[in-house]
C-alpha positions in Angstrom: 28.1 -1.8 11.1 31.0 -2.4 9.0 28.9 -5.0 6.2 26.1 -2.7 5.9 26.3 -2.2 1.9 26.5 -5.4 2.4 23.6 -6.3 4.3 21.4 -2.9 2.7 18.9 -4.9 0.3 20.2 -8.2 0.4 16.9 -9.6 0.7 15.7 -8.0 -2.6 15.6 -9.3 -6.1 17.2 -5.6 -6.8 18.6 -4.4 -10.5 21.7 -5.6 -9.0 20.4 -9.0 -8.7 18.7 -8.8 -12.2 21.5 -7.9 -13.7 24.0 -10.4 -12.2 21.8 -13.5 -12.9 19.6 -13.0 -16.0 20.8 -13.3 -19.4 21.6 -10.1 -20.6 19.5 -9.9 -23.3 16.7 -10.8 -21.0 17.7 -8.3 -18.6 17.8 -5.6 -21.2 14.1 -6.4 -22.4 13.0 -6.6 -18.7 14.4 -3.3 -18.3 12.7 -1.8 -22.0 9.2 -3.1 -21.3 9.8 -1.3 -17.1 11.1 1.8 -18.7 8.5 1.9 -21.6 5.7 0.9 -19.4 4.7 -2.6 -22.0 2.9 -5.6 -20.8 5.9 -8.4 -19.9 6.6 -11.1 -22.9 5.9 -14.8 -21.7 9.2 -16.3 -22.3 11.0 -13.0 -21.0 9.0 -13.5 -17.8 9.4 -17.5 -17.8 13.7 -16.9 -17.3 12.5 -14.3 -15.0 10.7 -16.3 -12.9 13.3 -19.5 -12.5 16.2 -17.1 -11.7 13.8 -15.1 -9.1 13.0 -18.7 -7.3 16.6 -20.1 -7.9 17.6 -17.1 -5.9 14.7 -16.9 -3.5 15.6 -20.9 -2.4 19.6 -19.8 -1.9 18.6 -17.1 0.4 15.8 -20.0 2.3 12.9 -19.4 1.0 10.2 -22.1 0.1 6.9 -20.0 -0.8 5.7 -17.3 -2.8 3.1 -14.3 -2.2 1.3 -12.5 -4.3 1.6 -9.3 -1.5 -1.5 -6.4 -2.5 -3.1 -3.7 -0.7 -6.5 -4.3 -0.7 -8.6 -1.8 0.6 -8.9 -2.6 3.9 -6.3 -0.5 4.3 -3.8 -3.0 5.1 -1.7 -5.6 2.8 -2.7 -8.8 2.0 -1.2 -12.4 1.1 -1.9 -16.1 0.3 1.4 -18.1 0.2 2.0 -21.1 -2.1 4.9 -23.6 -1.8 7.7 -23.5 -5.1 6.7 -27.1 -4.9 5.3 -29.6 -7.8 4.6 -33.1 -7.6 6.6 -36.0 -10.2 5.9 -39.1 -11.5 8.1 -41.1 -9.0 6.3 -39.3 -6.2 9.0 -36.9 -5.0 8.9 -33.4 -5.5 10.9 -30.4 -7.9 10.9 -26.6 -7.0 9.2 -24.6 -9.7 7.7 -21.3 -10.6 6.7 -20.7 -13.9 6.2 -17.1 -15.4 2.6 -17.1 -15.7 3.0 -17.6 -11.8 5.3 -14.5 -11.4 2.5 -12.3 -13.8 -0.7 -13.0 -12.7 -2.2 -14.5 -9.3 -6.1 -15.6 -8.8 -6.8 -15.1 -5.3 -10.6 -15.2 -3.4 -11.8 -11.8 -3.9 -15.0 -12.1 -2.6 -14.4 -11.3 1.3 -12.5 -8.4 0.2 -14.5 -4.6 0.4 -16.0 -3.9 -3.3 -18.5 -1.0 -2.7 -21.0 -3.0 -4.5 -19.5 -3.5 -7.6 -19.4 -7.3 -7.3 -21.7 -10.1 -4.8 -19.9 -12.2 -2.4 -20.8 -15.4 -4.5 -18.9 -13.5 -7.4 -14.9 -14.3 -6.1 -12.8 -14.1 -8.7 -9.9 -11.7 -9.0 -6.6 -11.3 -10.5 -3.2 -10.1 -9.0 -0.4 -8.3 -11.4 2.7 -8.1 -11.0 4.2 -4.5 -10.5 7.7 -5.4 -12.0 8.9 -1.6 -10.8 8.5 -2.6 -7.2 11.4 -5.5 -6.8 10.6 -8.6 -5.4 11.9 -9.6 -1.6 12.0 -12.2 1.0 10.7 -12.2 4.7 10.0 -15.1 6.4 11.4 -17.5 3.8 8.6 -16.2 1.5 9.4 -14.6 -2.1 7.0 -11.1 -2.0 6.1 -10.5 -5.4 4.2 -7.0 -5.2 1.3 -6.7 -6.9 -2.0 -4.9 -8.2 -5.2 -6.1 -7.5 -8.5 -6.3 -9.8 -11.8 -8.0 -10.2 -12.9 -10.2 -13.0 -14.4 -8.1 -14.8 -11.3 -5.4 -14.6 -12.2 -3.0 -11.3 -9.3 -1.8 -9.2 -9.7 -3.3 -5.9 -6.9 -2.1 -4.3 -5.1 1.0 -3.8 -2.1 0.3 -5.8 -3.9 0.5 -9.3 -5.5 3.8 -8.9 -1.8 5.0 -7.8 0.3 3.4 -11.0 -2.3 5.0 -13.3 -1.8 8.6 -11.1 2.0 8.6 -11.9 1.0 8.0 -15.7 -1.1 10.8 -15.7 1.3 13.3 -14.3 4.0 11.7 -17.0 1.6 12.3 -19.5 0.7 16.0 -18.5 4.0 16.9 -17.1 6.1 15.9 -20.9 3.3 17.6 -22.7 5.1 20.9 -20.8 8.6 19.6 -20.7 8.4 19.5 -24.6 7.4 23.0 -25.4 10.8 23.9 -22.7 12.6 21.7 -24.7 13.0 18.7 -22.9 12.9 16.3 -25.8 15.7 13.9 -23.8 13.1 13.4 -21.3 11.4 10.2 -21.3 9.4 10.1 -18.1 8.4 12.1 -15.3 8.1 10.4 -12.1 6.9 11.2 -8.2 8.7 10.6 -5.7 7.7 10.4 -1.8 9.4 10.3 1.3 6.9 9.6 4.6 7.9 10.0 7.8 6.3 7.7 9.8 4.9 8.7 13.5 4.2 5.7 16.1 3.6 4.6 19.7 5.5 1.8 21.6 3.6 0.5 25.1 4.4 -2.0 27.4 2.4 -5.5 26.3 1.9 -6.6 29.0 0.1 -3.3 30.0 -1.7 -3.6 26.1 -3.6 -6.8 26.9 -5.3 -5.5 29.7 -7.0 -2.9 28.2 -9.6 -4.1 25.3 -10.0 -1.0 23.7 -6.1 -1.0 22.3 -6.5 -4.6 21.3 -9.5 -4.1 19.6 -10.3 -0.5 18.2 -6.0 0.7 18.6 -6.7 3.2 20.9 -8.0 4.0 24.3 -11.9 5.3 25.1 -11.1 6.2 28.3 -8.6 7.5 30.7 -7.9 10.1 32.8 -5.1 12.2 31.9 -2.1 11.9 33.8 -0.2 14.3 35.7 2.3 14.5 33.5 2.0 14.6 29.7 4.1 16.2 27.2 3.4 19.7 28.9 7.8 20.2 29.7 8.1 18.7 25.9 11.2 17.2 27.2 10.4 13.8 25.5 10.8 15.6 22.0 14.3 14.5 20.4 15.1 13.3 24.1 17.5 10.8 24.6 16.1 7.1 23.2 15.2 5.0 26.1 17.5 1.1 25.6 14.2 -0.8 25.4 13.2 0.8 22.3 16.9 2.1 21.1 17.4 -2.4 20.8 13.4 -1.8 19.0 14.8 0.6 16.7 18.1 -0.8 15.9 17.0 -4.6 14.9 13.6 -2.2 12.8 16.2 -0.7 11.0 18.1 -3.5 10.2 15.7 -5.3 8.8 14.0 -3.0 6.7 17.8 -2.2 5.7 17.9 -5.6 4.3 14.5 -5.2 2.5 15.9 -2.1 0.8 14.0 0.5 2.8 16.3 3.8 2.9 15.6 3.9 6.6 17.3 7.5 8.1 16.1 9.3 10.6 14.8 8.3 13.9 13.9 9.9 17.2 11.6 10.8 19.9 8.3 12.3 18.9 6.5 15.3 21.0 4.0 12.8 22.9 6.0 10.6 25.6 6.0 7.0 24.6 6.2 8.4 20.8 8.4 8.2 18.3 9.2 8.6 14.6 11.3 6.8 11.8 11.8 9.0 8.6 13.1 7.4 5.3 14.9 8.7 2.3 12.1 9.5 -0.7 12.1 7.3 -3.5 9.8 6.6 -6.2 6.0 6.7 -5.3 4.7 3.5 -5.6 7.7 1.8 -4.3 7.5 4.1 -1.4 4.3 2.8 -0.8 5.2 -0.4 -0.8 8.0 0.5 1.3 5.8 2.0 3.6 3.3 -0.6 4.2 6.7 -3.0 5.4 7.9 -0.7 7.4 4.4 -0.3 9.8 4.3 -4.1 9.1 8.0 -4.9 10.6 7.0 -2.3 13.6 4.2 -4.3 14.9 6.0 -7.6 14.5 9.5 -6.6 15.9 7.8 -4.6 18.6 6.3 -7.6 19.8 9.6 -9.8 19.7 10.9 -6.8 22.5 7.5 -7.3 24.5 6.1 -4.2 23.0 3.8 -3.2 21.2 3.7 -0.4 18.1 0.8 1.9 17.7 -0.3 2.8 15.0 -3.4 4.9 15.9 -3.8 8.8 15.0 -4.9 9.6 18.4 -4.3 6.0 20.8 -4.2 8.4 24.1 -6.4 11.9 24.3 -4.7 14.9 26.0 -1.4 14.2 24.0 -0.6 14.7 20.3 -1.7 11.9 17.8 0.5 10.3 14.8 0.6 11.4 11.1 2.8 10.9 8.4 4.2 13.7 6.4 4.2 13.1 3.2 7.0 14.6 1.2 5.8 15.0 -2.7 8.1 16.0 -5.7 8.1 15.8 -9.0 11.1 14.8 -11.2 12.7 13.8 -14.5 14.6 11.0 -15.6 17.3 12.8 -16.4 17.4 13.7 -13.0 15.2 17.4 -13.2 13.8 18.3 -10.1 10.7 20.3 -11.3 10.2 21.8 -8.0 13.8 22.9 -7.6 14.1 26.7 -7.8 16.9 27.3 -10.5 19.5 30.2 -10.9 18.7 30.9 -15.1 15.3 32.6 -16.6 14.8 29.5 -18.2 14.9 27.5 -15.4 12.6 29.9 -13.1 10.1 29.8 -15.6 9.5 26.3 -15.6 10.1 26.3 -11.8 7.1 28.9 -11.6 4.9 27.3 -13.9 4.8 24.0 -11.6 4.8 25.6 -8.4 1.5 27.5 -10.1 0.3 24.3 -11.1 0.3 22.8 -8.0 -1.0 26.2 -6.0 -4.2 26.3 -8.5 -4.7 22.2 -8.4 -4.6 22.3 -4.0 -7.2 25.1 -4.4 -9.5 23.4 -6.9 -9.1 19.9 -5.4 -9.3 20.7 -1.8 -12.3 18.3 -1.0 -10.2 15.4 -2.7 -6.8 16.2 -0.6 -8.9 16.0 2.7 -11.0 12.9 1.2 -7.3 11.5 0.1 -6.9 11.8 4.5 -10.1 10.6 6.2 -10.9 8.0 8.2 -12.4 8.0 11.7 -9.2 7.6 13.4 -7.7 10.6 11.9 -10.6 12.3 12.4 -9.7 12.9 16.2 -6.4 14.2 15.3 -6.9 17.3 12.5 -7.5 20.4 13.9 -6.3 19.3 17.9 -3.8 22.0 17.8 -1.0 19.4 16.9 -1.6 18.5 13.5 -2.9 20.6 10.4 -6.7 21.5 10.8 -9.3 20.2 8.5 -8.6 23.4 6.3 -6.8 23.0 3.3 -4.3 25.5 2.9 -0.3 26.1 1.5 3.0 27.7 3.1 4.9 28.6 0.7 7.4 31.4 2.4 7.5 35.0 3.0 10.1 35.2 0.4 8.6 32.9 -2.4 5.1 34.9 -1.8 6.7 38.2 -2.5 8.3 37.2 -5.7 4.3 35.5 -6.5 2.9 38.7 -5.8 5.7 40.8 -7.4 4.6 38.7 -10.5 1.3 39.1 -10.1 1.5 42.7 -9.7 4.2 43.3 -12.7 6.1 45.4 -10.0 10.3 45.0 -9.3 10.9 42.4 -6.5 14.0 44.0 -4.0 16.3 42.1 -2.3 19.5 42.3 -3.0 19.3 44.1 -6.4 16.8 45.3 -8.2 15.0 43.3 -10.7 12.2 43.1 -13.7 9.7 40.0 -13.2 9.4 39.0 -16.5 9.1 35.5 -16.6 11.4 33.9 -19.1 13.2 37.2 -20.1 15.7 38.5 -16.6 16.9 36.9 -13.8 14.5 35.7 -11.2 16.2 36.1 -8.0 17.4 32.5 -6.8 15.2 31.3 -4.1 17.7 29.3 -1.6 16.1 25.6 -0.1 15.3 27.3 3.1 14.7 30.8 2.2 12.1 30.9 5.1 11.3 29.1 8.5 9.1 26.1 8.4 5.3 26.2 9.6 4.6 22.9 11.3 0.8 24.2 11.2 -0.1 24.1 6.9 -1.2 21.1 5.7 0.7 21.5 2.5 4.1 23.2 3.1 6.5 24.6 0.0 10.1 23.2 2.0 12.4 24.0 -0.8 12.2 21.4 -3.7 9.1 19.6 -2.5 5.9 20.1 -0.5 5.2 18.4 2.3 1.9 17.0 3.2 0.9 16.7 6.7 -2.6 16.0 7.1 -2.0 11.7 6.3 -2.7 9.8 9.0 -0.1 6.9 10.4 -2.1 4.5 9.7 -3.3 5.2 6.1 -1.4 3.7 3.5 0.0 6.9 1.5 -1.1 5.3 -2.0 -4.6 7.4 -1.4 -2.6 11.2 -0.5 -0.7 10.3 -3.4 -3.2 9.1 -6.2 -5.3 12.6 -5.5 -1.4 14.4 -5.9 -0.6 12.9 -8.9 -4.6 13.3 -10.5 -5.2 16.9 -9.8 -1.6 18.0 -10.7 -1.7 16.2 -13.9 -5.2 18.0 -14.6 -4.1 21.6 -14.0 -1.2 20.6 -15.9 -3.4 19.1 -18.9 -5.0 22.3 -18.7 -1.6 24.6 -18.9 -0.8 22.7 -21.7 -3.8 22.7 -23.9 -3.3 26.8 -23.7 0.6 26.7 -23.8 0.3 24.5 -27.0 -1.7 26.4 -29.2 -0.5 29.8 -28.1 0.4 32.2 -30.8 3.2 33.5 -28.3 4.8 31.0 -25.8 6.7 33.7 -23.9 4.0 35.7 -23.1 1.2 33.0 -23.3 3.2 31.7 -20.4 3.8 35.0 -18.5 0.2 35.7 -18.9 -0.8 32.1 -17.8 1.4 32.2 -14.6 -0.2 35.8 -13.1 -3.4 34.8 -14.0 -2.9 31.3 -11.9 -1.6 33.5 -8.8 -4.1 36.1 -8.7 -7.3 33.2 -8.9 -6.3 30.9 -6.7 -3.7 32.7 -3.9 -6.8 32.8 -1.5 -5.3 28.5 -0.7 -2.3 30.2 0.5 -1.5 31.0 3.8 1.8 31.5 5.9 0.7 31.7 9.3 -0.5 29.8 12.3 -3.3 27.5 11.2 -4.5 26.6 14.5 -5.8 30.0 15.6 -9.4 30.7 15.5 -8.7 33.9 13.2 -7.8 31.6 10.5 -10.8 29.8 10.5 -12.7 32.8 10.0 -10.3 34.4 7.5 -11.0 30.8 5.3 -14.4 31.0 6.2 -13.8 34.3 4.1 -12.0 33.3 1.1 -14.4 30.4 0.7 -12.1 27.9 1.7 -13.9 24.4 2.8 -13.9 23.4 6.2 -14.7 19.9 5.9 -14.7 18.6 9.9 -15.2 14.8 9.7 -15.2 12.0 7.2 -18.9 12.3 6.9 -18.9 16.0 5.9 -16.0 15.2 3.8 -16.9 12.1 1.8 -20.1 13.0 -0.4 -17.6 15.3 -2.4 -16.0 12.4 -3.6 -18.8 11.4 -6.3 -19.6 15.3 -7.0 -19.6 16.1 -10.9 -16.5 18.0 -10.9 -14.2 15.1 -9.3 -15.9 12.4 -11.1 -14.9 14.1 -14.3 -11.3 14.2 -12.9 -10.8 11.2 -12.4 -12.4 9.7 -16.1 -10.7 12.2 -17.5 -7.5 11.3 -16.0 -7.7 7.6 -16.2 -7.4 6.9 -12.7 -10.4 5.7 -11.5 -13.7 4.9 -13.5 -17.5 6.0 -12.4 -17.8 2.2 -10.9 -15.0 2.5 -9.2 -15.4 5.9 -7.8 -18.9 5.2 -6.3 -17.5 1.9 -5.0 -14.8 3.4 -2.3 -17.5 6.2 -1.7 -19.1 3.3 -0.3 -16.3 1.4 1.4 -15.3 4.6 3.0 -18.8 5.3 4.4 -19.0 1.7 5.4 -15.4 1.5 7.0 -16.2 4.6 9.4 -19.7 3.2 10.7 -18.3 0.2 11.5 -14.9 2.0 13.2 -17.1 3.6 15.6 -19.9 0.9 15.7 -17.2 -1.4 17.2 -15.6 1.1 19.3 -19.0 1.6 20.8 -19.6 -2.3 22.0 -15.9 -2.0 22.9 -16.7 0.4 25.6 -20.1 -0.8 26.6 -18.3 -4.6 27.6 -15.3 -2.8 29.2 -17.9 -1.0 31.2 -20.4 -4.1 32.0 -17.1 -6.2 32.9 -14.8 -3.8 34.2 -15.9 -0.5 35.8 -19.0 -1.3 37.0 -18.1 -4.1 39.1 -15.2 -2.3 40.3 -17.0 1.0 41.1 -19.4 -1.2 42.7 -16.9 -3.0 45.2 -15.2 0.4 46.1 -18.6 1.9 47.2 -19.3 -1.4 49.2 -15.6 -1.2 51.1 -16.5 2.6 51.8 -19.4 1.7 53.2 -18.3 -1.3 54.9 -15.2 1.5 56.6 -17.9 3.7 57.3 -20.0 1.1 59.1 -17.0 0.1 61.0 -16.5 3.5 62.2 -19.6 4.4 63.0 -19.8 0.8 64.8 -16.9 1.4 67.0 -17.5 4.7 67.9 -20.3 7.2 66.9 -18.3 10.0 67.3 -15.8 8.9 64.9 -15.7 11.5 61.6 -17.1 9.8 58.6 -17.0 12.6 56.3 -14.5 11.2 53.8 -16.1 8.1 53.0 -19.7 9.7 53.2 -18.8 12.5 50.5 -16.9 9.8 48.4 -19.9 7.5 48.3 -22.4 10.1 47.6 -20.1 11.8 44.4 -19.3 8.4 43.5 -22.7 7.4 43.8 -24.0 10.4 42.0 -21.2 9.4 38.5 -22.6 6.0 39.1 -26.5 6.7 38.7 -25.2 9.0 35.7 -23.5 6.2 34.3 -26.2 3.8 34.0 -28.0 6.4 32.1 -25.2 7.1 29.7 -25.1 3.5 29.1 -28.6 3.1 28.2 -28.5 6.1 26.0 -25.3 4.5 24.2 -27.1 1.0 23.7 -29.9 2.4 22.4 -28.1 4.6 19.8 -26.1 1.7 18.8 -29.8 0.0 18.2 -31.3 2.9 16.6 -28.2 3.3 13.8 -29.7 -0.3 12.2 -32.5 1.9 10.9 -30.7 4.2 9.1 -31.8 4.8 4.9 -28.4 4.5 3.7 -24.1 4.4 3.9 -24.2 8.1 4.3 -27.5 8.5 6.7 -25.4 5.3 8.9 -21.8 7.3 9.1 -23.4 10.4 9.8 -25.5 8.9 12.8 -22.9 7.3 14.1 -20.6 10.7 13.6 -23.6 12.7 15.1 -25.7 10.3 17.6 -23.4 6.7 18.4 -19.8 9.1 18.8 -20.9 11.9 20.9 -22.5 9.6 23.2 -19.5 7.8 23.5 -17.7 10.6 24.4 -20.1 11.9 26.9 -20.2 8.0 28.7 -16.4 8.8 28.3 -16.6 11.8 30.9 -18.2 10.1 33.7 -16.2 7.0 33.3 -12.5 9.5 33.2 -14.0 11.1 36.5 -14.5 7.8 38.1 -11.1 6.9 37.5 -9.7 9.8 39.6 -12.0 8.5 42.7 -11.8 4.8 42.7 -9.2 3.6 44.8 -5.9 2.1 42.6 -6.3 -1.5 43.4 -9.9 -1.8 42.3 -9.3 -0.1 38.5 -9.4 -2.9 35.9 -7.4 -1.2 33.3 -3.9 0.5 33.1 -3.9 3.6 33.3 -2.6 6.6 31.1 0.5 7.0 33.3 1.2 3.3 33.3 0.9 3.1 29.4 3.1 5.8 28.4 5.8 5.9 30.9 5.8 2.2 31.2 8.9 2.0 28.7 12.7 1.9 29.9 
């Protein structure tokens, strides 16, 4: 595509944009009060806001949105024309730039936790001027934060912007005493590659458990699944090669640094990978891009899933998460250098991070649950529940070389001082990759693989940026007031390595001797949401977070209780999901293929009593048998579902329906999988797994 510089981020009101259109000594206060993190001058955001719209209506646009992430878990909008009424009863285009700042949306049907009643609606939406405005479907996006009345984050951006000022905070504090006085700010920056399923829709809308729950409670595996793996980087099938190019394209025009795309592990799956950028834009970007799948998907008849585990016997989706830290002077802080001065830093932030994984590794798998992706960690194709780092055969000699004051040997000798000889240079990919660790060292960044596809990444990332900034804060508050920085700071790093190198471990994560060798180190094997979640308002995380800024008590307690809340009702509707495709799908089918068995075997028998009737008389009695079993599994289901309306509380609800409502589900879900094998084809109600994933050409 010969226009494409062209065509990348035409849609967005970019720094290009700004700087092309605004006055320029608007632009450059715009720029000061971004940079310097200040609250946006009226007038300032008054020009602003006419040259945004004047732009918006040349490109066709007619609203504006207010666009937040709420914590539902999706992103939310309520559009308003640019139009205002005059005297002589026609009509002007306007946008003011209180408009621009702040929005007052409904913010009583949106989850709280119980920090506000439904009668109490009022919120506020805030501009985030470091996220650039855009247009899709002729409506200006503005993206924005999202708070109550009374000042409570309600959404997951806020807790996320007040992470990456913490790290800036903590991570200057230690730039300053290596003498980065040029740096002005420290920022993250992400780059999630984003895992999906495409299906036929036609095929979709006959099965009710996609439509409503995004993933199938039954079906029988097919013969075929990704068992030859020959669907892994295969060649793209044209139906979702035209998917993918028109994706791409558009998010191109939106500004999203779509790269890489390809054919995941799991046939009918795929994956679109973009170039990092800055966090909280990368959330934002990240958010479009699942939005554009599901709406462009549908444009080709298909349909994108989202789901960490749609289809059982084949691997669910994630979304590594690719974390680093840099400067704006364009530092890398996770890039090994070549100088003593540059390793020491290096080592001090890798430490940082290796102590604040260990510490916080309750929050990093809170940061990750959710019922859906629940089914996927620890199925031998994702990262198990256990926390843990790679960081390298390589890397972990030269950690324990330090820790052990001893000469590292590779290809000269060399003294481990910190600060004082050479550390050897440690090369980008100085070992092979381990696609089993949940948080992998891959040469200037560390790659987190436990989020789930459909989680927006603003939650990995806030616990990222909070617990590194705290073990930072902590670094600092020694480093500061040490009487020797040199060998406060050699003593510091050793120290790090030798109490918390238990969270590291280079090799296969799915075996069972791992779990007992973190069983041993004390590592936390937190299985579900529900064992995970109660951590979240322990002392230790609540101080954290105050401590840190990011979230307050309130608010902490409040998504304990969203969370809680958000899981029962998952599996509560999955439940009466499966109990209607049961009433008014399988049964009546299983029903008419025993009565055409028996009807064949009547006939048989009719015409000739000789004639063999084994067949039919071993399929009705089997069939038969899974059919009595079925009832009973139904009745045990419905009364679970009854019984989890009694429950004291949020956390006694999730964990019946974890322990009680789900595994009866599951076990309803064996009799109903067998049963498929048996009934005939034509009397099935749903598509099958075969159907769904190799419906695509």
């Amino acid at each position: 595509m010969k226009d494409l510089p062209n065509l990348f981020g035409s849609m967005v009101f970019n720094d290009r944009v700004m700087r092309q259109r605004l006055p320029k000594d608007i632009y450059r206060s715009l720029k000061r009060t971004i940079a310097e993190q200040k609250h946006l001058d009226l007038d300032v955001a008054n020009v602003v806001a006419n040259e945004m719209k004047e732009w918006a209506i040349e490109k066709g646009a007619t609203h504006f949105t207010h666009w937040f992430q709420p914590m539902t878990g999706i992103t939310a909008e309520k559009h308003d024309s640019f139009i205002s009424p005059t005297k002589d009863d026609n009509v002007i285009m306007e946008f003011s730039g209180k408009e621009l700042v702040r929005g007052e949306p409904d913010a009583s049907s949106f989850p709280s936790g119980g920090i506000r009643s439904t009668f109490e609606a009022r919120g506020y939406t805030a501009w985030d001027p470091t996220s650039y405005a855009f247009i899709k479907d002729r409506t200006l996006y503005i993206p924005t934060a999202f708070c109550s009345y009374s000042g409570e984050a309600l959404d997951k951006k806020t807790p996320l912007l007040r992470s990456m000022d913490a790290i800036n905070r903590e991570a200057l504090r230690i730039l300053r005493l290596f003498g980065h006085n040029d740096v002005k700010r420290v920022i993250t920056t992400v780059g999630p590659e984003q895992e999906y399923f495409l299906i036929d829709k036609d095929l979709y809308e006959k099965r009710p458990d996609l439509v409503y729950c995004g993933r199938t409670l039954f079906g029988a595996r097919p013969p075929k699944g990704q068992e030859l793996e020959d669907h892994y980087f295969g060649s793209i099938k044209p139906r979702v090669s035209a998917f993918m190019k028109e994706l791409e394209e558009e998010l191109w025009k939106l500004g999203v640094h779509a790269k890489t795309k390809h054919n995941e592990v799991a046939p009918a799956q795929h994956e679109l990978a973009p170039i990092y950028t800055t966090t909280n834009i990368a959330a934002d970007h990240n958010q479009l891009t699942m939005e554009l799948m599901k709406t462009i998907a549908n444009k080709h008849n298909l349909v994108c899933i989202l789901h960490e585990k749609p289809f059982a016997g084949v691997n669910g989706s994630g979304k590594h998460n690719n974390w680093s830290i840099s400067t704006d002077t364009g530092i890398n802080l996770l890039e090994p250098g070549e100088t003593p001065y540059e390793n020491a830093q290096f080592l001090l932030f890798l430490t940082a991070v290796i102590k604040a994984v260990d510490d916080y590794q309750d929050l990093l798998r809170i940061s990750v649950a959710s019922a859906g992706n629940d089914h996927r960690l620890g199925a031998n194709e994702a990262p198990p529940a256990i926390v843990s780092m790679f960081v390298g055969d390589e890397l972990m000699a030269i950690l324990e070389c330090i820790e052990n004051g001893t000469s590292y040997n590779k290809k000269e000798k060399c003294d481990m001082e910190i600060g004082a000889t050479v550390l050897p240079h440690i090369p980008k990919d100085s070992t092979d990759r381990n696609r089993t660790s949940p948080f992998a060292f891959t040469g200037n960044k560390f790659e987190f693989r436990m989020v789930g596809s459909s989680a927006s990444i603003s939650d990995a990332n806030t616990v990222l940026n909070t617990i590194v900034a705290e073990v930072l804060s902590q670094f600092a508050d020694r480093l500061e007031n040490a009487a020797n920085f040199k060998d406060e700071l050699s003593a510091l790093v050793k120290e790090t390595i030798k109490n918390h190198k238990r969270i590291i471990f280079n090799g296969n994560n799915y075996s069972d001797e791992w779990v007992k060798e973190a069983e041993r180190r004390g590592l936390l094997n937190l299985k579900s949401t529900v064992d995970a979640l109660p951590y979240l308002i322990s002392e230790k995380n609540i101080r954290l977070f105050t401590k840190q800024k990011v979230f307050s008590e309130t608010e902490i307690y409040s998504r304990y209780e969203i969370m809680l809340e958000g899981y029962a009702k998952t599996i509560h509707i999955e439940a009466l999901t499966m109990l209607e495709m049961v009433r008014r799908g399988i049964i009546p089918a299983v029903v008419n293929y025993l009565k055409d068995l028996s009807t064949t075997a009547y006939t048989k028998k009719s015409l000739n009593a000789q004639l063999n009737c084994e067949l039919e008389e071993k399929l009705i009695e089997k069939i038969s048998n899974l059919s009595s079993c079925l009832y009973k599994k139904i009745e045990k289901l419905e009364s679970s579902i009854i019984e989890a309306k009694s429950q004291a509380n949020s956390l006694d609800t999730a964990k019946y329906y974890r322990e009680t409502v789900f595994i009866d589900m599951q076990s309803l879900r064996n009799v109903i999988d067998e049963l498929e094998t048996l009934v005939g084809k034509k009397y099935w109600p749903f598509p099958t797994y075969g159907e769904l994933l190799y419906s695509v050409y």
